[in-house]
C-alpha positions as CSV (number, residue, x, y, z in Angstrom):
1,X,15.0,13.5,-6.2
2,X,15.9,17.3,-7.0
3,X,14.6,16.5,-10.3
4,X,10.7,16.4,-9.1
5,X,8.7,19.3,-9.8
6,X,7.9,20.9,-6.2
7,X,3.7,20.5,-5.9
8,X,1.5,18.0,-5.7
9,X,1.7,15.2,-7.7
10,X,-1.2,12.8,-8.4
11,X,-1.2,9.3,-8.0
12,X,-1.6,7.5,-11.2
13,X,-3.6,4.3,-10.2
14,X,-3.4,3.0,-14.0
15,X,0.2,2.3,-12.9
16,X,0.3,1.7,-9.6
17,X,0.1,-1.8,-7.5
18,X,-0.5,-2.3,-4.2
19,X,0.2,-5.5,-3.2
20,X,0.0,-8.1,-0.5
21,X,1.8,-11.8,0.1
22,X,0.8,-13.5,3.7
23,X,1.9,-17.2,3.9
24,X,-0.8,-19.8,3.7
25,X,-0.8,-23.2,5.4
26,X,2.5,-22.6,6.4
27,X,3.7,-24.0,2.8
28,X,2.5,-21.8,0.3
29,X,2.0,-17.7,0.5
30,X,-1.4,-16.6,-0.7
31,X,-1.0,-12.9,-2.8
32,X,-3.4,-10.0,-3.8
33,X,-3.7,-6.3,-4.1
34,X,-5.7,-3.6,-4.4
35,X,-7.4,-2.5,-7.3
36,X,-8.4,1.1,-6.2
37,X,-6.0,3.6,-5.3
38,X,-5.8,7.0,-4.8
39,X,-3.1,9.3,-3.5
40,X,-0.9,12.4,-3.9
41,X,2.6,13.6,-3.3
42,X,3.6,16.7,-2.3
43,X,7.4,17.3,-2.9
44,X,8.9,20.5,-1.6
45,X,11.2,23.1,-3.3
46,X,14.8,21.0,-4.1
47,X,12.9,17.8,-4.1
48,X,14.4,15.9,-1.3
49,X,11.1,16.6,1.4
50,X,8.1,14.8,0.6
51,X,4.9,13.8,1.5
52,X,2.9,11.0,0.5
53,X,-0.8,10.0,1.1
54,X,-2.6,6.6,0.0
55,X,-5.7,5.9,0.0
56,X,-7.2,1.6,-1.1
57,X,-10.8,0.9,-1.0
58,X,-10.8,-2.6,0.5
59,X,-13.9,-3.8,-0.9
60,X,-11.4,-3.9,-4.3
61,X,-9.1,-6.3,-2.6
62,X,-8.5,-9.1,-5.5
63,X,-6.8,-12.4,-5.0
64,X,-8.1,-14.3,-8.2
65,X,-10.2,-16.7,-6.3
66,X,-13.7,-15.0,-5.5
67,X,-14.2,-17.5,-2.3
68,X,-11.4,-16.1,-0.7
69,X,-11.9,-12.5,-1.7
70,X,-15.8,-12.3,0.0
71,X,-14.4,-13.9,3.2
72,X,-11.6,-11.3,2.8
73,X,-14.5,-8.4,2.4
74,X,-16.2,-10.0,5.6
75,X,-16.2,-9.0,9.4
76,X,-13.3,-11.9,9.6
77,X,-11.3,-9.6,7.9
78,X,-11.2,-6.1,6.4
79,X,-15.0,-5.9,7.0
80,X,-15.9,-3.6,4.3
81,X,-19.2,-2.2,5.1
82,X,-17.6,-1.0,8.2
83,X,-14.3,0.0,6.9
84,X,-14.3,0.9,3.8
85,X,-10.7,1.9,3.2
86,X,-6.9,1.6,4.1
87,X,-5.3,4.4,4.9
88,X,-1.2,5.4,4.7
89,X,0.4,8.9,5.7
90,X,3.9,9.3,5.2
91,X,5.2,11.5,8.4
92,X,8.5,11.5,7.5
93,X,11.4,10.4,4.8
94,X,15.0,9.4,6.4
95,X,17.3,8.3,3.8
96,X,16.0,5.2,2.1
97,X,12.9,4.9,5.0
98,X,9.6,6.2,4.6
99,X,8.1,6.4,8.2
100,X,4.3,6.6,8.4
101,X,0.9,6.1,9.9
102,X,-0.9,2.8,8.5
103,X,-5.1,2.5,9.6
104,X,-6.4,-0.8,8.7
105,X,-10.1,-1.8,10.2
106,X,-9.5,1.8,12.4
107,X,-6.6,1.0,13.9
108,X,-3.4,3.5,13.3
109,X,-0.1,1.8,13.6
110,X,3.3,3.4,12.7
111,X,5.0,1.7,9.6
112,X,8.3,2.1,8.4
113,X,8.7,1.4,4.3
114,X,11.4,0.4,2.5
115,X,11.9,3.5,0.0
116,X,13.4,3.6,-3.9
117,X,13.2,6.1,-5.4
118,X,13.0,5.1,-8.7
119,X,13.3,7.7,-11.6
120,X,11.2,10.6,-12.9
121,X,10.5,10.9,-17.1
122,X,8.7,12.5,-19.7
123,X,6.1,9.8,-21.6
124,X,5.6,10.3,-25.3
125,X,2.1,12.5,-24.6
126,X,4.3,15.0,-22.1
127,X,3.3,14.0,-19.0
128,X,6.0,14.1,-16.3
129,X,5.9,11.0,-14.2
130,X,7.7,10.0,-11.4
131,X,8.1,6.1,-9.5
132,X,8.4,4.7,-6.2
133,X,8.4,1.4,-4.8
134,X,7.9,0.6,-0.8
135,X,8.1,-2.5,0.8
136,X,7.5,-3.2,4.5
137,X,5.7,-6.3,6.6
138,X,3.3,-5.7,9.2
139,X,1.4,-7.8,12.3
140,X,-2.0,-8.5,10.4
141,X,-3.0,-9.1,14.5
142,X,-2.0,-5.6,15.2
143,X,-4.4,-4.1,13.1
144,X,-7.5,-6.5,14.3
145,X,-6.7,-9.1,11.8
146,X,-7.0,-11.8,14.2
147,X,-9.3,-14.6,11.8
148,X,-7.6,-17.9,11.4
149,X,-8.0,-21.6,11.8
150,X,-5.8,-24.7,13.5
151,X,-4.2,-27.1,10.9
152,X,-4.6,-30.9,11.8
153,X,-0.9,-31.4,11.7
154,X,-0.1,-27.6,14.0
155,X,0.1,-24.8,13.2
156,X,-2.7,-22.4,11.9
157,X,-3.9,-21.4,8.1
158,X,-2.8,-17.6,7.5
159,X,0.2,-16.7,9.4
160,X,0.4,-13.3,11.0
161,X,3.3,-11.7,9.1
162,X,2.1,-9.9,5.6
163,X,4.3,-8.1,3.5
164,X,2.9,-5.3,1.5
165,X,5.0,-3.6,-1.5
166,X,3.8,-0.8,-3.1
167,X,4.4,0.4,-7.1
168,X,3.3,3.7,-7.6
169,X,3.6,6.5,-10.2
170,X,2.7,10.0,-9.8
171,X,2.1,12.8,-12.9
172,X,3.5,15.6,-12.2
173,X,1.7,19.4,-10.8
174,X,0.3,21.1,-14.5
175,X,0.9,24.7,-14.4
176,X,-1.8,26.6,-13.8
């Protein structure tokens, strides 16, 4: 990463995805994302410390079925009105691990994200962009999640385990 401009680098949500899969039923996995992002990066003289901040507005979370997005926006789930975003602080980068603080519903949980770093390059308008890509799975429970139902033959409809991977692309610090 000694090829990142030190400063802080914006968070380009145009191309950036932040993404969801939780298995549904036990025999199918139900996926969604975010639709607004916002973050920065702050990388430090010779590239290799960073720090990276993410912010989703939950009442954007899209699953392309509308039913299951309101009851996703209720009190049985991220309860937007009273929690209007995610949070995620990076606290600290060892080797391919991004270690952080995750707040879902206003609970704060330590997360540990699987971490590529995935190029930096220079689009055809000159912009200086640089990717990521983190993957990690979390306790929905953990975080107040807790909503589900019993299926008829055992079992319950949205299992506990949801893994999140996160695209994101940054634009580099313009000079001033």
């Amino acid at each position: 990463m000694s090829d990142l401009t030190p400063g802080t680098w914006t968070l380009d949500p145009a191309h950036t995805s932040a993404a969801f899969t939780v298995r549904h039923a036990g025999i199918s996995k139900a996926r969604g994302q975010f639709t607004d992002v916002e973050g920065e990066l702050v990388v430090a003289e010779g590239g290799e410390d960073l720090a990276f901040t993410a912010t989703l507005k939950t009442e954007s979370v899209s699953t392309s079925n509308p039913d299951r997005d309101a009851h996703l926006k209720s009190a049985d789930f991220f309860d937007v009105e009273n929690n209007p975003t995610i949070t995620f602080r990076s606290t600290e980068l060892k080797g391919d691990t991004l270690h952080g603080e995750l707040t879902i519903n206003g609970t704060t949980k330590p997360v540990e994200l699987d971490f590529t770093y995935e190029g930096a390059a220079t689009d055809p308008f000159g912009i200086y962009r640089a990717g990521f890509t983190g993957e990690t799975t979390i306790s929905r429970k953990e975080f107040g999640l807790t909503w589900n139902a019993a299926l008829e033959a055992g079992g319950v409809l949205v299992a506990d385990a949801v893994k999140i991977s996160i695209e994101a692309e940054f634009t580099a610090p313009t000079a001033a």
